[in-house]
C-alpha positions as MATLAB code, in Angstrom:
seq = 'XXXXXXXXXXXXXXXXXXXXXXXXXXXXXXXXXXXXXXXXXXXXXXXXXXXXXXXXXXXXXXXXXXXXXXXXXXXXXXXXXXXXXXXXXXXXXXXXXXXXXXXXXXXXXXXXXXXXXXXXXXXXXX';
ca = [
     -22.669  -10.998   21.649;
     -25.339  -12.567   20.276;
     -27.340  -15.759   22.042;
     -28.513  -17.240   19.272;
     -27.650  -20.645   16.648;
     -26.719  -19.374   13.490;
     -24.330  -20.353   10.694;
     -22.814  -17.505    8.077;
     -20.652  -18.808    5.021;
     -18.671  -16.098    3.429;
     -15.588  -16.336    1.046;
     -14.692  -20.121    2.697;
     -15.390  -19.094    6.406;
     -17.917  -20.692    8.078;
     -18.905  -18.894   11.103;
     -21.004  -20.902   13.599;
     -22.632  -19.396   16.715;
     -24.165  -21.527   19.550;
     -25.520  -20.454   22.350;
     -22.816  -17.679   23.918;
     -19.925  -18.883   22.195;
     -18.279  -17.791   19.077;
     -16.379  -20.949   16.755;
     -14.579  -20.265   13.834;
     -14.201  -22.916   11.025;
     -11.456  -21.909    8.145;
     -12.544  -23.837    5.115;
      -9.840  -22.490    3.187;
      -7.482  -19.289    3.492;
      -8.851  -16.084    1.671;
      -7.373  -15.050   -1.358;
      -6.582  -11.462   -1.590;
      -6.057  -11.810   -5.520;
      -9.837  -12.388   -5.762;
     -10.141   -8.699   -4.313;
     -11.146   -6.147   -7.222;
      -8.243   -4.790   -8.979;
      -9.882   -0.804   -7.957;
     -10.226   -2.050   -4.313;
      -6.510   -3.253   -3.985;
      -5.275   -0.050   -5.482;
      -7.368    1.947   -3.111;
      -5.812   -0.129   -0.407;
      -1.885    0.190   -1.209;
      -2.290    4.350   -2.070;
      -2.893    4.590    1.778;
       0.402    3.352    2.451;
       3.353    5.967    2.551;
       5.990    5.977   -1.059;
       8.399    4.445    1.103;
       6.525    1.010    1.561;
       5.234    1.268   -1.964;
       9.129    1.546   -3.235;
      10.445   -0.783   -1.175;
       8.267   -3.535   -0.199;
       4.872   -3.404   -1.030;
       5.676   -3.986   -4.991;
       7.349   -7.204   -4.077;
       4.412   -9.082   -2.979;
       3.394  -10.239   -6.207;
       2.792   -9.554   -9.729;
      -0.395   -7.935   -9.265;
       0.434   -5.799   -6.524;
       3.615   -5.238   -8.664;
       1.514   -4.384  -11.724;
      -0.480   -1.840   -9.344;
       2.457   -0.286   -7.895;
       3.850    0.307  -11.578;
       0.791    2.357  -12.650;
       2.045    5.966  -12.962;
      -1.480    6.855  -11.158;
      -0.085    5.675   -8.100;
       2.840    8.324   -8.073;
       0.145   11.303   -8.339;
       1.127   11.877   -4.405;
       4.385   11.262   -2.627;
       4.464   11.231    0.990;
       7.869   11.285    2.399;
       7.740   12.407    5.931;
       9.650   12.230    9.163;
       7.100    9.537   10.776;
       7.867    6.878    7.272;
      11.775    6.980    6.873;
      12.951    6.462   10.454;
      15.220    3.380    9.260;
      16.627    4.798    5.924;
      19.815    7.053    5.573;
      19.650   10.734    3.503;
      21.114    8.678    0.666;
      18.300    5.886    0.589;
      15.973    8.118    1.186;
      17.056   10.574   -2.028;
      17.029    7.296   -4.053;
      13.763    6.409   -3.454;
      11.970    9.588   -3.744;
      14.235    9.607   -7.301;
      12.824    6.360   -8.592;
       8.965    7.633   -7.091;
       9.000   10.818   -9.017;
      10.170    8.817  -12.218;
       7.510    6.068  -11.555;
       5.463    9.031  -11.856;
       5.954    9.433  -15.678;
       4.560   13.264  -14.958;
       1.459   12.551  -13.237;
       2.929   13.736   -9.972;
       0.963   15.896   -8.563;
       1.783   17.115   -4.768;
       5.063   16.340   -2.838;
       5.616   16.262    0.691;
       9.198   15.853    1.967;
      10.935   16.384    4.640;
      14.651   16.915    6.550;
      16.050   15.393    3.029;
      15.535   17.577    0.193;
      18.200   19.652   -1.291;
      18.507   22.031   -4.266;
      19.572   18.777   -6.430;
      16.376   17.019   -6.001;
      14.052   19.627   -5.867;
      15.485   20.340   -9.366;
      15.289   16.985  -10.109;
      11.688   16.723   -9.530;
      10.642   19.995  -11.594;
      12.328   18.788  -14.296;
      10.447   15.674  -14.726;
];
């Protein structure tokens, strides 16, 4: 920690330092929209199909315009650490609708303990 006064405004936080203790002032909340549209996508293709498919879309309509983008269906990551709440029949549904999100951009797979002859065919045929 730093012993010194200084004040830092960035993005509506005012951070104030006096002496050897820390304040912080929230001016306003942040607002994630203002993020780059490149940067957000980066962000949500580190998290797993699953969250993408199910959740993460729902946010709101950017995110949901992101998630849309065919680009972001060029990996799907399906493995045993992501699906510990969903049944084989959820789980064959959403890697169904993430491989036809993929409008033939898909470009590796990894699944586990759930795929059958049916959706492996599935998937080379899209």
């Amino acid at each position: 920690m730093l012993y010194c006064n200084a004040e830092i405004k960035y993005k509506g936080y005012t951070v104030i330092q006096r002496s050897n203790k820390m304040v912080r002032e929230n001016t306003r909340n942040p607002n994630w929209l203002e993020l780059p549209r490149d940067i957000t996508q980066n962000i949500l293709q580190r998290l797993g199909t699953i969250e993408i498919i199910t959740s993460v879309c729902q946010v709101c309509p950017l995110w949901w315009n992101i998630c849309k983008d065919p680009l972001m269906r060029r990996t799907i990551r399906m493995t045993m650490m992501h699906f510990s709440r969903y049944n084989y029949a959820d789980l064959v549904k959403i890697c169904r609708k993430a491989v036809e999100q993929s409008c033939g951009q898909l470009e590796t797979i990894d699944i586990e303990y759930f795929g059958t002859d049916d959706l492996l065919k599935y998937i080379a045929d899209r």
